[in-house]
ChimeraX commands (.cxc) that place a marker at each C-alpha (Angstrom):
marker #1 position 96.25,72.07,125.90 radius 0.5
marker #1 position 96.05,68.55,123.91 radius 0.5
marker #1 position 99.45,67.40,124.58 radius 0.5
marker #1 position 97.96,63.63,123.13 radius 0.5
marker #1 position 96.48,65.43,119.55 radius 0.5
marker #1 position 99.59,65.79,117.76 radius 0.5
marker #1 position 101.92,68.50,117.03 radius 0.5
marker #1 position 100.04,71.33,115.46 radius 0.5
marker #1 position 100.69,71.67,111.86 radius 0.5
marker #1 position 103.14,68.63,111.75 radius 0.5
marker #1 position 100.33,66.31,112.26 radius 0.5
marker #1 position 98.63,64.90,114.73 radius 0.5
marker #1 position 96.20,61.94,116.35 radius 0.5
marker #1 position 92.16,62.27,115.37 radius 0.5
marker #1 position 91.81,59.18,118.43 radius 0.5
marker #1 position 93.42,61.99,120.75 radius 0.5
marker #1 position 91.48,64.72,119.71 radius 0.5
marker #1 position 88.34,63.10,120.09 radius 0.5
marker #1 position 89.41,61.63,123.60 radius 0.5
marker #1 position 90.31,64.74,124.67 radius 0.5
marker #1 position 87.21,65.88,123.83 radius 0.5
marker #1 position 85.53,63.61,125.51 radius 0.5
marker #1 position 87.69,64.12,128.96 radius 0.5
marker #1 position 88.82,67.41,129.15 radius 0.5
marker #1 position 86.44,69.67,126.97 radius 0.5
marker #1 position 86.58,71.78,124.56 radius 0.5
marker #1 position 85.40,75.68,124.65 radius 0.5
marker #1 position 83.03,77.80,121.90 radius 0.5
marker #1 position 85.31,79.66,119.58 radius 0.5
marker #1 position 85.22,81.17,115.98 radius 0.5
marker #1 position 87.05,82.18,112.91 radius 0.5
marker #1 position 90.49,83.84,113.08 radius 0.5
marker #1 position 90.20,87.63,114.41 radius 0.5
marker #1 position 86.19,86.86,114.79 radius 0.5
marker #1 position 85.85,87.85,118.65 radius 0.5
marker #1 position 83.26,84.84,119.02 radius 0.5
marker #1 position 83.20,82.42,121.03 radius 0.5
marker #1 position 85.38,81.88,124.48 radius 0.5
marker #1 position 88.61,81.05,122.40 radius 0.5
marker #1 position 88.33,81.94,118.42 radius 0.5
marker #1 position 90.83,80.15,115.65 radius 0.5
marker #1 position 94.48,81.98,116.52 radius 0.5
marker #1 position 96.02,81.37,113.47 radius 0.5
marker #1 position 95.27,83.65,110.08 radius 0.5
marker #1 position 94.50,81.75,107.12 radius 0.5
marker #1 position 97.29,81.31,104.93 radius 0.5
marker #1 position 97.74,80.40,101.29 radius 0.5
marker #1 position 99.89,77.10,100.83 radius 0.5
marker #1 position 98.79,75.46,97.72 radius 0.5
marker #1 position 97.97,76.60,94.56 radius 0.5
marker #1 position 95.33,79.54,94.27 radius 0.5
marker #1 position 96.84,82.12,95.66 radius 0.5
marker #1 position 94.07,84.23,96.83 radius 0.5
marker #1 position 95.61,84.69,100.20 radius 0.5
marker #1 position 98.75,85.85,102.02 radius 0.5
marker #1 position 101.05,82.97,101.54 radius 0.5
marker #1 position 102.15,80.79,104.13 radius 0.5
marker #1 position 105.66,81.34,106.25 radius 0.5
marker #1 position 105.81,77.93,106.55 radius 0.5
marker #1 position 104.31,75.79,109.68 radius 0.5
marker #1 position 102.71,77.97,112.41 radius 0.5
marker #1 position 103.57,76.14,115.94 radius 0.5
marker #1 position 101.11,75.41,118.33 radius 0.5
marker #1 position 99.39,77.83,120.09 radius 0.5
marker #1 position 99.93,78.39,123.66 radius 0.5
marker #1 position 96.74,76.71,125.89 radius 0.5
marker #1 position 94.99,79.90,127.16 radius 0.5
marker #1 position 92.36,78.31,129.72 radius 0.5
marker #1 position 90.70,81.52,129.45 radius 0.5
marker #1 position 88.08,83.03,127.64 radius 0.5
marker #1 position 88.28,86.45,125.72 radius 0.5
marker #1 position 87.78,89.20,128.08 radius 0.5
marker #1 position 84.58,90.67,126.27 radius 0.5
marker #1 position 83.30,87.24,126.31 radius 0.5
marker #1 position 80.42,87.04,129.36 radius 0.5
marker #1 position 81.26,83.20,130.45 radius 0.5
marker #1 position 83.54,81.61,132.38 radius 0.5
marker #1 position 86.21,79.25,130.84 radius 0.5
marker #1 position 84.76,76.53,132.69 radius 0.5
marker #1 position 81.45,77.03,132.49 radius 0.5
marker #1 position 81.84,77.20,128.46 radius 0.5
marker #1 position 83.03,73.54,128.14 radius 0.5
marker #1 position 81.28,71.27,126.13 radius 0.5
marker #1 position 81.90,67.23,126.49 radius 0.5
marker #1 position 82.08,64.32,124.14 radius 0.5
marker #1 position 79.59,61.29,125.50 radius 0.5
marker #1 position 81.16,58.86,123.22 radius 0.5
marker #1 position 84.18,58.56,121.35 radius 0.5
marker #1 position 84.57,55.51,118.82 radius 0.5
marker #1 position 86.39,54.22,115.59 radius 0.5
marker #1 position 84.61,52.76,112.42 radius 0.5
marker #1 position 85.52,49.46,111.27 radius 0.5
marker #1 position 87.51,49.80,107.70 radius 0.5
marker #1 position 84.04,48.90,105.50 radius 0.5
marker #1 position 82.20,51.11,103.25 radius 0.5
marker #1 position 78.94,49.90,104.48 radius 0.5
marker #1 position 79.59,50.29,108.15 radius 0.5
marker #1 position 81.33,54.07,107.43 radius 0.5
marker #1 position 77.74,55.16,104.88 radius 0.5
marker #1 position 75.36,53.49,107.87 radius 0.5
marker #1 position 77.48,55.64,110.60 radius 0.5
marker #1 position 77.26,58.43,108.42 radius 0.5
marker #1 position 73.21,57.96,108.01 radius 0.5
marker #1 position 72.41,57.22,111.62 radius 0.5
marker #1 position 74.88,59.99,113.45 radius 0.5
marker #1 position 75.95,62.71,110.36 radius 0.5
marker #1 position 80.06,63.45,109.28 radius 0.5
marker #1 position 82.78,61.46,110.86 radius 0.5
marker #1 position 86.44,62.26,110.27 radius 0.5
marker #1 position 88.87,60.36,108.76 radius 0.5
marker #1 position 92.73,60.29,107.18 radius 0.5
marker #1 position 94.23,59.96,104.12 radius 0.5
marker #1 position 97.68,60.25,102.48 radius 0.5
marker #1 position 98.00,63.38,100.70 radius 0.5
marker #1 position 99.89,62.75,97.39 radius 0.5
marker #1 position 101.29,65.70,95.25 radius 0.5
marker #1 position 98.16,65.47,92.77 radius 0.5
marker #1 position 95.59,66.17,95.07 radius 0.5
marker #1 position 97.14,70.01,95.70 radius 0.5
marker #1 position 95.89,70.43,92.55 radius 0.5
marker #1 position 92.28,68.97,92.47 radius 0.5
marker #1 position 89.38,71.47,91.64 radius 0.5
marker #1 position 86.23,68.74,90.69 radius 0.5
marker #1 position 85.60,65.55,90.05 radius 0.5
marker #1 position 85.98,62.46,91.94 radius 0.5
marker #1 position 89.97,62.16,92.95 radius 0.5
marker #1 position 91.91,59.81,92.10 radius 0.5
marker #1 position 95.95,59.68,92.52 radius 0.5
marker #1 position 97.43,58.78,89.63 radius 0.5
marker #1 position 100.73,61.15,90.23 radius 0.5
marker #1 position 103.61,62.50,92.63 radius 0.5
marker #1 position 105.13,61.42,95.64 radius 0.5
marker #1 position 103.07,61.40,99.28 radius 0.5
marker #1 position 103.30,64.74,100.97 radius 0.5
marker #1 position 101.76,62.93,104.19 radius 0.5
marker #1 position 98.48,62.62,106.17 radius 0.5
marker #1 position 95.67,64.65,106.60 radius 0.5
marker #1 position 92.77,64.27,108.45 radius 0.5
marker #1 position 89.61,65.86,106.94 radius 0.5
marker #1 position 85.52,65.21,107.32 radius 0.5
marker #1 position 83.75,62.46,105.40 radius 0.5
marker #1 position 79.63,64.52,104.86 radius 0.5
marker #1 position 78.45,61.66,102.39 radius 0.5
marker #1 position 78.64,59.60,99.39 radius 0.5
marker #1 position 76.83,59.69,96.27 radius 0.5
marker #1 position 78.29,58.57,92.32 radius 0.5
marker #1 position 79.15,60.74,89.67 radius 0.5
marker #1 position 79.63,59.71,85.97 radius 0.5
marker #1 position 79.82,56.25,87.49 radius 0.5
marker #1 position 82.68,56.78,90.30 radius 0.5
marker #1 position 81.29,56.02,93.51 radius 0.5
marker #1 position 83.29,58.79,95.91 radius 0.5
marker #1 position 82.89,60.24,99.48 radius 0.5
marker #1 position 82.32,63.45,99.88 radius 0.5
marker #1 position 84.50,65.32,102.15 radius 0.5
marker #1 position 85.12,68.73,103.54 radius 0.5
marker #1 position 89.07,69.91,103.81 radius 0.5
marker #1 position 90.67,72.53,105.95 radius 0.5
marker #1 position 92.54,74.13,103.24 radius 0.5
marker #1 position 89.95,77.44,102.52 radius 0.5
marker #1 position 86.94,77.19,100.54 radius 0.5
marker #1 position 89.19,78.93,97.64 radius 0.5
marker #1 position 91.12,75.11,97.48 radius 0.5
marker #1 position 88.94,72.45,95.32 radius 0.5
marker #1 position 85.39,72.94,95.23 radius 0.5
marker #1 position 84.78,75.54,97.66 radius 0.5
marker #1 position 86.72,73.66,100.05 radius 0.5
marker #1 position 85.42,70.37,99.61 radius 0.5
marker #1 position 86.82,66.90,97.32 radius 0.5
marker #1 position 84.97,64.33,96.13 radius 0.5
marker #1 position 87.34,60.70,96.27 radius 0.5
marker #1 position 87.23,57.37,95.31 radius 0.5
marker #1 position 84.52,55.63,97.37 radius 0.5
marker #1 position 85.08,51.91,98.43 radius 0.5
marker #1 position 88.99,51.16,97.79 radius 0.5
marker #1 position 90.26,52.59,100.68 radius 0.5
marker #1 position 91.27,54.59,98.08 radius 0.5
marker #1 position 94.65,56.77,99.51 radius 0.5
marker #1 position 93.88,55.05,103.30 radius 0.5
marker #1 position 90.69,57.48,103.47 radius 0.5
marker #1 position 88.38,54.45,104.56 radius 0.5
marker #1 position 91.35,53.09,107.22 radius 0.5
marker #1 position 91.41,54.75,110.76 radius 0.5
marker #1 position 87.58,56.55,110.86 radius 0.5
marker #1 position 87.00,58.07,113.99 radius 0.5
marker #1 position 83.54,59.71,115.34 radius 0.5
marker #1 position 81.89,60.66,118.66 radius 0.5
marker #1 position 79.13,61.98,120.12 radius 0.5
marker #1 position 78.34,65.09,122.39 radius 0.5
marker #1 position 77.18,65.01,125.72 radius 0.5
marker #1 position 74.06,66.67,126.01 radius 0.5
marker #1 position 72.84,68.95,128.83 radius 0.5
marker link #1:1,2 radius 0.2
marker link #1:2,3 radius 0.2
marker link #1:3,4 radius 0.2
marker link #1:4,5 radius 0.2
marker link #1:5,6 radius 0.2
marker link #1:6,7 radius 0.2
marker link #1:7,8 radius 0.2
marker link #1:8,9 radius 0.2
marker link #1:9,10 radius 0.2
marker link #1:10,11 radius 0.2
marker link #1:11,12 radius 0.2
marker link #1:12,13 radius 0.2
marker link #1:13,14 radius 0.2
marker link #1:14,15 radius 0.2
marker link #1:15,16 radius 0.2
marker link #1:16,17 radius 0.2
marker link #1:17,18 radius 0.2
marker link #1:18,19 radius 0.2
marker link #1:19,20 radius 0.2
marker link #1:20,21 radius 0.2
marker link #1:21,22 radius 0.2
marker link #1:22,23 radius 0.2
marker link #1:23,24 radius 0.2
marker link #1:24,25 radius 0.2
marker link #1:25,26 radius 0.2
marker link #1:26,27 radius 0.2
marker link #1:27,28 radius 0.2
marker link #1:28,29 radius 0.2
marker link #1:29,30 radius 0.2
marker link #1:30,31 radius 0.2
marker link #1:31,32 radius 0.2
marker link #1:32,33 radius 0.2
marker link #1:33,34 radius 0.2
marker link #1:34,35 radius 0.2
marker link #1:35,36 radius 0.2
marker link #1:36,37 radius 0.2
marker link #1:37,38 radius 0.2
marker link #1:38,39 radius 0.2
marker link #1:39,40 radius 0.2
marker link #1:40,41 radius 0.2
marker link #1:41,42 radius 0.2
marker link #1:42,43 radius 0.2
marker link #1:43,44 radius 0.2
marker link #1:44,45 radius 0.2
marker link #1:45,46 radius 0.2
marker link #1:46,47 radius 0.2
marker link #1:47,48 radius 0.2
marker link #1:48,49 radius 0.2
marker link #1:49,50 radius 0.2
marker link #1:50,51 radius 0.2
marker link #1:51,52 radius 0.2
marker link #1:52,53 radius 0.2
marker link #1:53,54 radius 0.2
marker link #1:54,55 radius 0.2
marker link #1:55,56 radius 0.2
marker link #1:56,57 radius 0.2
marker link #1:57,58 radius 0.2
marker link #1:58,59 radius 0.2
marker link #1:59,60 radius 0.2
marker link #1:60,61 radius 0.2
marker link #1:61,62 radius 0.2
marker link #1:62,63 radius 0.2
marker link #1:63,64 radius 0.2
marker link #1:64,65 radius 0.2
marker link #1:65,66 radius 0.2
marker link #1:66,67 radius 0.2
marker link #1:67,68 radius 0.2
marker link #1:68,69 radius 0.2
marker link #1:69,70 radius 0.2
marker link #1:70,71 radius 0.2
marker link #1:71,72 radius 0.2
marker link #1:72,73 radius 0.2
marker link #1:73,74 radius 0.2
marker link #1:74,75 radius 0.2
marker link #1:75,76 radius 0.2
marker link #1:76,77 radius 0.2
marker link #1:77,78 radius 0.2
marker link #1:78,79 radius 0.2
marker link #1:79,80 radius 0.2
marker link #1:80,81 radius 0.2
marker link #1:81,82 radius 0.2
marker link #1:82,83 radius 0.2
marker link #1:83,84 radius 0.2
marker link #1:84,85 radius 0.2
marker link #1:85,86 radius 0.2
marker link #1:86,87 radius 0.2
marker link #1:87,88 radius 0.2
marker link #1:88,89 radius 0.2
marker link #1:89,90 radius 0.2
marker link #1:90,91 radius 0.2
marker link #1:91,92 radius 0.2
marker link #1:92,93 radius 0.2
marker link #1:93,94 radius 0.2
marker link #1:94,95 radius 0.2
marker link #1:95,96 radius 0.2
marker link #1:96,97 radius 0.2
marker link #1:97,98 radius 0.2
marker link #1:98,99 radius 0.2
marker link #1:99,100 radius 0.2
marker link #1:100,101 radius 0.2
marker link #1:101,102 radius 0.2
marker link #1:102,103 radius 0.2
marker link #1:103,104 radius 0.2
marker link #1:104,105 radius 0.2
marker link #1:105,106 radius 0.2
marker link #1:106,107 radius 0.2
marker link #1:107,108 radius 0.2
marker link #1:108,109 radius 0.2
marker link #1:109,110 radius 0.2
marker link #1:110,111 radius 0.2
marker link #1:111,112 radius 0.2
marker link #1:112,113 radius 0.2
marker link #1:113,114 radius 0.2
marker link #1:114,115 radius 0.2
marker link #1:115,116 radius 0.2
marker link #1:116,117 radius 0.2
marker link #1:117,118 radius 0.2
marker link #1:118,119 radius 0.2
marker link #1:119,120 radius 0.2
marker link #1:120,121 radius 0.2
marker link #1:121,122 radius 0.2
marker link #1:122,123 radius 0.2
marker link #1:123,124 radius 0.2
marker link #1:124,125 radius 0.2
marker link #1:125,126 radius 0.2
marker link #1:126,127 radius 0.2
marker link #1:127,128 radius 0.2
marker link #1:128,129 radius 0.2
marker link #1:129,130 radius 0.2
marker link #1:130,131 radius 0.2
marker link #1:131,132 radius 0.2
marker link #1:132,133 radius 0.2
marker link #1:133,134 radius 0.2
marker link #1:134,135 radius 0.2
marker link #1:135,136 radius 0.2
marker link #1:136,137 radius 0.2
marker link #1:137,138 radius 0.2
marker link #1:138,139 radius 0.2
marker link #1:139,140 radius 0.2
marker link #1:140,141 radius 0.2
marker link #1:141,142 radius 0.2
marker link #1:142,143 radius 0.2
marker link #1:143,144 radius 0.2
marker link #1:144,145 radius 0.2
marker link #1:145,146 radius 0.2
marker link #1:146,147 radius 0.2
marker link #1:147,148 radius 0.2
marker link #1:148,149 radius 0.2
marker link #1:149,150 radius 0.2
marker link #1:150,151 radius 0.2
marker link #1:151,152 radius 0.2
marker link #1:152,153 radius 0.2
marker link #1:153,154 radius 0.2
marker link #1:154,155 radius 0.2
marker link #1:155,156 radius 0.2
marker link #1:156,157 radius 0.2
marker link #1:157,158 radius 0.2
marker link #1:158,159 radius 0.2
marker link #1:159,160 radius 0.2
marker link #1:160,161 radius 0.2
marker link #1:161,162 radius 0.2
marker link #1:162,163 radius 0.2
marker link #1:163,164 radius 0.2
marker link #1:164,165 radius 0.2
marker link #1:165,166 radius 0.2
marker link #1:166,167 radius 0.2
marker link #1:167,168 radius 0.2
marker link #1:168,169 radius 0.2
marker link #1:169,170 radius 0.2
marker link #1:170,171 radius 0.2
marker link #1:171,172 radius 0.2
marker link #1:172,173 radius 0.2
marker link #1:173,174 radius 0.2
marker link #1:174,175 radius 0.2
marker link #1:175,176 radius 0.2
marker link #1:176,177 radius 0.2
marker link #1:177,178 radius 0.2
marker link #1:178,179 radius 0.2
marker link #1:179,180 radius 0.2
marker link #1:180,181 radius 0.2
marker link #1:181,182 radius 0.2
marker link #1:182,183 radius 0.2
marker link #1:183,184 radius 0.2
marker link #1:184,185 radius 0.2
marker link #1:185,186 radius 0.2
marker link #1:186,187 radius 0.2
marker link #1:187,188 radius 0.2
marker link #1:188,189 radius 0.2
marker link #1:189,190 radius 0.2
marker link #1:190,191 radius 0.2
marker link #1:191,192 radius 0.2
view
């Protein structure tokens, strides 16, 4: 539907998701198999990293088709389920403009360049010391806090909540530490 995002699992453009929010809409939905929602996740979780607690990946999944309708047990219309972004904005490359973003309006989500060490994080604060970039990912910046001295953001991931800490990292705060405090993007919904 997002021909602007990106290219499914080969990346993609957080600016164009979040404008695409904000023009076109986006629909309710829910986990894989979950019936909930107009249009629930389509593809199964997959294991591609290191725990192995799931099937394991068959490499990239393409992008699904754009189904602009709901599921047929599902009692509104495709249209009627949309939901808008208001506002759609980037966050200048400062640690005290991304913390005072994150205070006043909650998570925003950023990039960062995924280096061969961090498939292997489980706690801690991150920091790459090892292996060669794998590429970006965008994930969601929650907070901040300090551990043991190490300033870090805290950040959920999309990789299953059996990757890291239950799903989430903790990295380097105020470095633009892997590019994670270069290219924030946040927005806000449009309320009814």
């Amino acid at each position: 539907c997002c021909k602007t995002c990106g290219f499914g699992c080969n990346g993609g453009f957080p600016q164009g998701a979040w404008s695409y929010f904000k023009k076109t809409g986006l629909v309710t939905g829910g986990n894989y198999n979950s019936n909930e929602g107009c249009r629930p996740y389509s593809i199964a979780a997959c294991d591609h990293h290191v725990n192995k607690t799931l099937p394991p990946c068959q490499g990239e999944e393409k992008t699904p088709s754009c189904a602009k309708k709901c599921l047929d047990n599902y009692s509104v219309a495709y249209t009627d389920d949309k939901h808008y972004g208001d506002s759609v904005y980037s966050i200048r490359s400062d640690e005290t403009q991304i913390k005072t973003e994150l205070y006043k309006n909650g998570p925003v989500e950023a990039a960062f360049t995924v280096y061969a060490d961090f498939l292997l994080y489980s706690s801690g604060v991150y920091q790459h010391t090892s292996g060669s970039s794998l590429g970006g990912h965008a994930i969601k910046i929650l907070g901040w806090g300090v551990e043991n001295s190490m300033p870090y953001w805290l950040v959920a991931n999309s990789w299953n909540q059996d990757w890291g800490d239950n799903g989430f990292f903790k990295i380097l705060r105020g470095k633009d530490h892997c590019g994670i405090e270069s290219g924030i993007v946040a927005g806000a919904p449009k309320l009814n």
